[in-house]
C-alpha positions as CSV (number, residue, x, y, z in Angstrom):
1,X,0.0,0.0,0.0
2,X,3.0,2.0,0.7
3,X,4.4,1.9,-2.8
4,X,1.1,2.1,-4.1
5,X,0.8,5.3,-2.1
6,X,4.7,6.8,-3.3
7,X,4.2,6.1,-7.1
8,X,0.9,7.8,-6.9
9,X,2.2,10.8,-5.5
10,X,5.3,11.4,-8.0
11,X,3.1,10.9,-10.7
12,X,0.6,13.7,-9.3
13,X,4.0,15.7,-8.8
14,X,5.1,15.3,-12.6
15,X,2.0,16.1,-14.0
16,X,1.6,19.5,-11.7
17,X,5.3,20.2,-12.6
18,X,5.3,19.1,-16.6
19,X,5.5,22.0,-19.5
20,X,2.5,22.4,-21.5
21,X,4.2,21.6,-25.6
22,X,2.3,23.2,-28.2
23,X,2.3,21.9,-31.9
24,X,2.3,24.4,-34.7
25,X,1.6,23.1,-38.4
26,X,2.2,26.2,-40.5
27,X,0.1,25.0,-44.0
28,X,0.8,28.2,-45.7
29,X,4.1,26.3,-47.5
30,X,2.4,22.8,-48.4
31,X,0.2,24.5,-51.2
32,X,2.8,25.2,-53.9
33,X,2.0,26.7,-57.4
34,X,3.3,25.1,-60.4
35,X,3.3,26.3,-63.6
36,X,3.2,23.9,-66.4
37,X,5.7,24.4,-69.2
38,X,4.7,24.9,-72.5
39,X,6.0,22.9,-75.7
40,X,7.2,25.6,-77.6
41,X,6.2,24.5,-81.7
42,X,9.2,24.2,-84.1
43,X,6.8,25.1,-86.9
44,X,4.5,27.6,-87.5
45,X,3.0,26.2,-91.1
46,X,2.4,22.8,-92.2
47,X,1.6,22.1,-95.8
48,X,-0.4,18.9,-96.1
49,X,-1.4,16.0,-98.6
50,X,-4.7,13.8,-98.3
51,X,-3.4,10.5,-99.5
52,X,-7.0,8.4,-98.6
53,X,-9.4,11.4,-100.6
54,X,-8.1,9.9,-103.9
55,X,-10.5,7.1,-103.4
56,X,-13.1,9.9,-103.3
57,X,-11.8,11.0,-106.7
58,X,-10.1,13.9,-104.9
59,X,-6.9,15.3,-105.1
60,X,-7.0,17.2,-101.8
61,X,-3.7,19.9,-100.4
62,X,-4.1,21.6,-97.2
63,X,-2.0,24.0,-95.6
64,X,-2.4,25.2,-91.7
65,X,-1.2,28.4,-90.4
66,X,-0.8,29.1,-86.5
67,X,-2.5,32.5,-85.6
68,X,-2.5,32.4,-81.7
69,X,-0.7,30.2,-79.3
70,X,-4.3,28.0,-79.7
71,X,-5.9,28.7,-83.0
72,X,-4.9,27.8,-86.7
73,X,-6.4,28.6,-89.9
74,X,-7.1,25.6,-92.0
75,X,-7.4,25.8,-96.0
76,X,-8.3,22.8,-98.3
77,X,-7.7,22.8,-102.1
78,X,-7.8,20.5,-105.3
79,X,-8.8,19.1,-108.1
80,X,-11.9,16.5,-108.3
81,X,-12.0,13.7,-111.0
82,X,-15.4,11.9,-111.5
83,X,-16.2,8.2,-112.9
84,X,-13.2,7.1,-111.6
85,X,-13.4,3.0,-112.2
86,X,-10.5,0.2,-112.3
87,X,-11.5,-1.1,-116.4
88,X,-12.1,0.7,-119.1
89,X,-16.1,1.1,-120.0
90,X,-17.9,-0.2,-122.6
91,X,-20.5,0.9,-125.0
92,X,-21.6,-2.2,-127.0
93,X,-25.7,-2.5,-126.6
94,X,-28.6,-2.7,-128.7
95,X,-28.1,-1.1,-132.1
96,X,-32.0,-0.5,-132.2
97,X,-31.6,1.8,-128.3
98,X,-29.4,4.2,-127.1
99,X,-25.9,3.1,-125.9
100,X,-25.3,5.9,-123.5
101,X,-22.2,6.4,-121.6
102,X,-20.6,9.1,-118.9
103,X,-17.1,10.3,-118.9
104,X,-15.2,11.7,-115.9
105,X,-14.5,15.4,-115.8
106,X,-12.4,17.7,-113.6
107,X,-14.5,19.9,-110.3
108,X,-13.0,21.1,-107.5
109,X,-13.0,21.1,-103.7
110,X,-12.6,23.7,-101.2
111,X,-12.7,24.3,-97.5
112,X,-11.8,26.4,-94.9
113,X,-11.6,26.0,-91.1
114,X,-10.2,27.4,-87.8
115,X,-8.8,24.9,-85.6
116,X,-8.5,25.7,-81.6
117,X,-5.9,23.5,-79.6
118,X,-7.4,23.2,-76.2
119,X,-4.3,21.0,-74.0
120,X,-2.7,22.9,-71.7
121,X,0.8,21.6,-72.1
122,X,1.2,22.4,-76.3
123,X,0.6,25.1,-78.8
124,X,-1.7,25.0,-82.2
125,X,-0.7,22.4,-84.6
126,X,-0.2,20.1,-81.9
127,X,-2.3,17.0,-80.2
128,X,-5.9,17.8,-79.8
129,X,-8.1,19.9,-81.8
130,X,-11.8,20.9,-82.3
131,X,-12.5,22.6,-85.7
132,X,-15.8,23.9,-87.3
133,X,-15.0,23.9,-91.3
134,X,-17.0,24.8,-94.4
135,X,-16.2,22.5,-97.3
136,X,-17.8,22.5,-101.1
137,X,-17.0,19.7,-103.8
138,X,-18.3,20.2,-107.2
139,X,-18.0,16.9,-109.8
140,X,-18.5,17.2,-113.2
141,X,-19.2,14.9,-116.0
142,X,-20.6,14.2,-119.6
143,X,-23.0,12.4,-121.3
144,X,-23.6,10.9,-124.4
145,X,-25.1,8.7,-127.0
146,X,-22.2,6.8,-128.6
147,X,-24.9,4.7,-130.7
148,X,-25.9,8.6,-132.7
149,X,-30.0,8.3,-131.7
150,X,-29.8,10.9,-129.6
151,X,-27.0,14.1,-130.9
152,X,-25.3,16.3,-128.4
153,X,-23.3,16.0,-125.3
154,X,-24.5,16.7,-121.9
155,X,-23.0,17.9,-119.2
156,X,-23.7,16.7,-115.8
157,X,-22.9,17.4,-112.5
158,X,-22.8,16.9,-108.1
159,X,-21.9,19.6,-106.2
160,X,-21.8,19.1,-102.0
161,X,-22.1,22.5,-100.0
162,X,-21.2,21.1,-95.8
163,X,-20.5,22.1,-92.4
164,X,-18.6,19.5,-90.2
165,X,-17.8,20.2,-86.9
166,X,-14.3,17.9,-86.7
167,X,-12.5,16.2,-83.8
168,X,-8.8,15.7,-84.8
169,X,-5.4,15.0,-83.5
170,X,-2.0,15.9,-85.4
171,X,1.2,14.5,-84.1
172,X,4.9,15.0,-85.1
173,X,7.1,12.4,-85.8
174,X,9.8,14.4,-86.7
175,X,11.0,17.9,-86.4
176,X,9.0,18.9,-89.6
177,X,7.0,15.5,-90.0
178,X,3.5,15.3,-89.5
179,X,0.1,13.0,-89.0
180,X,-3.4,14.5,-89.2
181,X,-6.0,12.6,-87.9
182,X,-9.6,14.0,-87.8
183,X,-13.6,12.7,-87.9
184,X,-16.6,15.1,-88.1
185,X,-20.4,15.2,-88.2
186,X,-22.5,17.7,-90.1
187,X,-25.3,18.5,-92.2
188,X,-24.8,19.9,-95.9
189,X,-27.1,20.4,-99.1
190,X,-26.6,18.1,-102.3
191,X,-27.8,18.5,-105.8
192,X,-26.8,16.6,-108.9
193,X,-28.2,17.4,-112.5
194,X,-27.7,13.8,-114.8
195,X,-29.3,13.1,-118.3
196,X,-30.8,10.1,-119.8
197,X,-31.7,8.9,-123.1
198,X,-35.2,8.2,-124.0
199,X,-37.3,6.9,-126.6
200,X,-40.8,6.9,-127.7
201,X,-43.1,6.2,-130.5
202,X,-45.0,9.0,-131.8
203,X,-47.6,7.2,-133.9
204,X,-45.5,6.9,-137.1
205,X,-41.9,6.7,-136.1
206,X,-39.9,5.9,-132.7
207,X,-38.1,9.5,-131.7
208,X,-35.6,9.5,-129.1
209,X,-34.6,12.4,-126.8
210,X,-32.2,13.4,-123.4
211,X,-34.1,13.5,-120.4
212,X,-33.6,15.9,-117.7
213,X,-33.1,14.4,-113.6
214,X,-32.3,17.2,-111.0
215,X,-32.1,16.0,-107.2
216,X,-31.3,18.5,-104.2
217,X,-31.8,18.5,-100.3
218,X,-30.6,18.8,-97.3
219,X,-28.7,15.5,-95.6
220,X,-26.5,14.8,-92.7
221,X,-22.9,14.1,-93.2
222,X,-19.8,12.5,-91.9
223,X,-16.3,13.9,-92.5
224,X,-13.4,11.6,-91.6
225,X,-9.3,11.4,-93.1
226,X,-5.6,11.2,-92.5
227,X,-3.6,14.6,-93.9
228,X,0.4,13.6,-94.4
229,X,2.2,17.0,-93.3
230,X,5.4,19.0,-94.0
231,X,6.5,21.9,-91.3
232,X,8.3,24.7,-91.8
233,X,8.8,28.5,-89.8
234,X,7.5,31.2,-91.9
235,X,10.3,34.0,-92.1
């Protein structure tokens, strides 16, 4: 009871004579800023090639220009070539009927869009883009008897007036080497003027005669390709 007694006591005696510690956590210095550096671009222009539109009978250049450290403006240029097939067509038919047959002819496509970079980390021209674009393609081609019922050539044609509103990525792969990848959704208006032969018998004798077919209307759209690219600094 004794020693019970004396241990109580110094422990009452070090608690009454023991220094109050206070802890301090000073957070002001755990919350550090950092600022993200930028990849600086080593190109300010790209000139570009569409390999995959050739199997859409087009013959598409680009070239992209940075305006702002985000935003590009994006032009599209080229030839269109129509009736594009892997033989060579025929024209052997009926001799009584028309033997009609369409050749290819040259149109053009063009667009135009601005292109905003959103990542933090690069500059336009690089990664990630959004890009609302107007594009118009215009085909032409011709049409005629090759049997000599009907006389004449016609001259037909598609043209394709669209907004897309495009999702792409372009990445380097060299200092001046670059891939364009993009996909887009819109809606456009299409309109195509074709001719046909006709013939009919007017009582007495058969008469033969082109025949007018015009289509147009609105239509949704898709908008997808790869663009090869060559970069350069503008002077």
């Amino acid at each position: 009871m004794k020693l019970i007694a004396y241990l109580s006591a110094v422990l009452i005696s070090s608690s009454a004579f023991a220094q109050e510690e206070i802890i301090i956590i000073d957070r002001s210095k755990t919350r550090i800023k950092t600022e993200r550096d930028i990849k600086k671009n080593e190109n300010d222009q790209v000139i570009k090639f569409a390999p995959l539109s050739m199997f859409d009978g087009e013959i598409l250049f680009g070239y992209e220009r940075q305006l702002t450290a985000k935003g590009s403006f994006d032009v599209e240029l080229g030839p269109t070539i129509s009736k594009i097939s892997f033989g060579v067509p025929g024209h052997v038919g009926n001799s009584f009927e028309p033997s009609v047959g369409e050749s290819g002819g040259l149109g053009v496509v063009l667009g135009v869009a601005y292109r905003y970079y959103p990542l933090d980390e690069t500059e336009a021209l690089n990664r990630f883009y959004v890009s609302p674009q107007f594009r118009y393609k215009l085909y032409t081609h011709s049409v005629q008897d090759y049997s000599g019922f009907v006389p004449g050539v016609q001259r037909g044609n598609e043209t394709m007036a669209n907004f897309f509103f495009n999702f792409g990525y372009q990445s380097w792969l060299s200092e001046t080497f670059s891939m364009d990848f993009y996909f887009g959704i819109g809606i456009g208006n299409y309109s195509s003027r074709d001719y046909y032969a006709e013939n009919f018998f007017n009582g007495t004798e058969w008469e033969y005669q082109w025949r007018e077919e015009v289509r147009s209307g609105p239509r949704y759209v898709l908008n997808a390709g790869i663009k090869v690219g060559i970069g350069s600094k503008s002077k």
